[in-house]
FITILO-391666 format. One record per residue (C-alpha): x, y, z; residue in one letter. Coordinates in steps of 0.5 Angstrom, whole numbers, plus 500, padded with zeros to 3 digits. Layout:
N
XYZa
...
This chain:
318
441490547x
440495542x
436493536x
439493530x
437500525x
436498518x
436505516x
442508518x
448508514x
456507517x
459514516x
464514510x
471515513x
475522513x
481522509x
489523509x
489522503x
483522499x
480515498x
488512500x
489514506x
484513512x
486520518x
485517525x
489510523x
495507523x
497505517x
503500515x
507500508x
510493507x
515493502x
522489501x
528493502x
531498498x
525498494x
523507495x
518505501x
521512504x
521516499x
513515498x
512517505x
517523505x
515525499x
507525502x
510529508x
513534505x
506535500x
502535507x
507541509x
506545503x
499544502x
500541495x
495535493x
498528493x
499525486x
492528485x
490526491x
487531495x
491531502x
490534509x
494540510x
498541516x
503539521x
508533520x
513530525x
518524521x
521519526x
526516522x
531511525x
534508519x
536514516x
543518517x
540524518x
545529512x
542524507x
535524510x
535532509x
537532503x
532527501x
527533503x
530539501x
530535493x
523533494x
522541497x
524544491x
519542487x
515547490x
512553489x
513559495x
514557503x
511552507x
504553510x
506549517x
511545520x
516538518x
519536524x
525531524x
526526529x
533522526x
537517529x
534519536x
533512539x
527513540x
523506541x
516502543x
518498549x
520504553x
514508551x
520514549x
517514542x
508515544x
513520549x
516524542x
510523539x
505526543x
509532545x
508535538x
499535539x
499539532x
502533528x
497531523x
501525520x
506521523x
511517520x
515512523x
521509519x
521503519x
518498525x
524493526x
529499529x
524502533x
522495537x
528497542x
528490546x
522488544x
522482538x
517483531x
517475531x
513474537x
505476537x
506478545x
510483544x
508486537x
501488541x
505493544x
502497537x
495497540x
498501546x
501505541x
494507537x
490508544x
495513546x
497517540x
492516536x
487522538x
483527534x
485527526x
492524526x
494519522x
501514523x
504511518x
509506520x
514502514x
516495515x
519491511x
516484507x
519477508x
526477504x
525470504x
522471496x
524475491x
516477489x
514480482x
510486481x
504482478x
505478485x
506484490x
500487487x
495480486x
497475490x
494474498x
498479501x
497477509x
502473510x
508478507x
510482513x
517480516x
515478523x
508475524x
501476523x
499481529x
503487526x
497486520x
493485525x
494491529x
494495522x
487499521x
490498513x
496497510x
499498503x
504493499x
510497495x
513495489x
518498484x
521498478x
527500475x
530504469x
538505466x
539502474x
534507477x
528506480x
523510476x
516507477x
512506484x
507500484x
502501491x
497497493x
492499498x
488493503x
483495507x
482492513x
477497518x
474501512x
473501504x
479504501x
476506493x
483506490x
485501486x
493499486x
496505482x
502506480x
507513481x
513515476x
518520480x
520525476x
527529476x
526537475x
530541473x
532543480x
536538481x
530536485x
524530485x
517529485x
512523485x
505524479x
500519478x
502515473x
496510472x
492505475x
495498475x
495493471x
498486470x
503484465x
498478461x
502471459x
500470451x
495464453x
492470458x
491475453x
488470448x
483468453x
481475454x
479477447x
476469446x
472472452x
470479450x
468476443x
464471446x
461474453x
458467456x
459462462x
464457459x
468450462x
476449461x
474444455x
469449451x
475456452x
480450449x
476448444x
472455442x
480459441x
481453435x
486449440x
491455439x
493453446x
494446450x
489445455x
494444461x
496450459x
489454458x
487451465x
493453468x
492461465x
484461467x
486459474x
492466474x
487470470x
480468477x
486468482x
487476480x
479477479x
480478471x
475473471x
469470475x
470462477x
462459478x
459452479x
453450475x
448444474x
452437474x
458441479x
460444472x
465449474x
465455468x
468461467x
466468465x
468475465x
466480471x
């Protein structure tokens, strides 16, 4: 048995996208229907052929295949071409389309297409659900399929980005996609998380009936992803055309009791229990209701729950 080395440090990871997206793993998007999972990935497909940066990501140039089953093909070439025309000059390298083919896991059809293009650098699938073919996203024995998929495409500097869908069982706030525990949110069950190297949950938000700001929030699971959630706002150009920016980085909306209990932190920097945060913002708000607002406010990390002398439990800011 090898002795452990104290001295040698992991190497850091190579990047798809800098500091988001790991290469040479498989990445999961999950967001509820309709909410513009594609359209991120699309957008990310056509600025790795241009060579363009990412929303101010620095991103790997190269070759690109999209498998898409969701999609009606005229709809997802018009999609591509309005992302396109946001672009200076031609494509350096190549974006190829696979669209409503039938390709599937459980007859291996989809490692076949994916390992005749070798020069893909990224691969995205779209989504999960429609290419299990037979094989059922419920059941664990059937979604370790996912494993032969990374043992068999999965080789050199290639990533795949694979869209699922969350439970439609709730209808889930920002706040709560890009805070709460996010384990148990894919539609199916745990293994299709547990065969992820890393996954990232989407969120939208909507303007005059349109979708107008992109909330992601990454989860890293085999290595540290530096990016915090963020958010993205698609712009419509002038020629009649889209493009994602980095918008900014997220943060949550803050309830009334919340933000006064921030301030009442900031002002007053120091380890305090529920009855001294009540009783030092001059009873402003009931104390059920301070309890319950220091209890979100941990939950999110905004601040740091810690046990003291006598099993005292007090609070403080990061």
């Amino acid at each position: 048995m090898a002795k452990f080395n104290f001295t040698e440090l992991p190497s850091e990871p190579n990047w798809l996208v800098e500091s988001l997206i790991p290469l040479n793993q498989l990445s999961i998007f999950l967001a509820q229907s309709g909410v513009g999972k594609s359209l991120v990935v699309e957008s990310l497909a056509v600025n790795l052929v241009y060579g363009y940066p990412f929303c101010d990501f620095k991103t790997v140039e190269g070759d690109t295949l999209i498998i898409d089953q969701d999609t009606p093909t005229e709809v997802l070439n018009r999609r591509i071409i309005q992302f396109s025309k946001g672009m200076k000059g031609q494509p350096k390298y190549n974006l190829y389309v696979e669209s409503m083919q039938g390709h599937s896991l459980d007859n291996r059809t989809l490692m076949t297409i994916i390992n005749n293009h070798p020069t893909a650098r990224l691969v995205i699938i779209d989504s999960l659900h429609s290419v299990c073919g037979k094989l059922n996203s419920n059941y664990t024995s059937d979604m370790s399929v996912l494993a032969k998929l990374k043992s068999s495409c999965l080789n050199g500097d290639r990533t795949i980005i694979i869209n699922h869908h969350i439970s439609e069982k709730n209808d889930f706030t920002i706040d709560q996609l890009m805070l709460d525990n996010s384990h148990k949110m894919a539609m199916g069950n745990s293994a299709i998380i547990q065969q992820a190297d890393s996954y990232y949950i989407i969120g939208a938000s909507a303007s005059n009936g349109r979708t107008d700001k992109i909330y992601i929030r990454p989860v890293a699971k085999r290595v540290k992803i530096k990016s915090s959630p963020l958010v993205l706002q698609i712009i419509e150009l002038e020629s009649n055309s889209e493009r994602f920016e980095y918008l900014n980085t997220y943060a949550p909306e803050l309830s009334e009791v919340e933000h006064n209990i921030i301030t009442f932190f900031r002002i007053s920097p120091s380890d305090r229990t529920v009855k001294e945060v009540y009783e030092g913002m001059g009873h402003q708000h009931g104390e059920t209701e301070t309890r319950k607002a220091l209890a979100a406010l941990t939950k999110r990390g905004i601040l740091l729950l810690s046990r003291h002398q006598s099993n005292l439990f007090k609070y403080k800011l990061p």
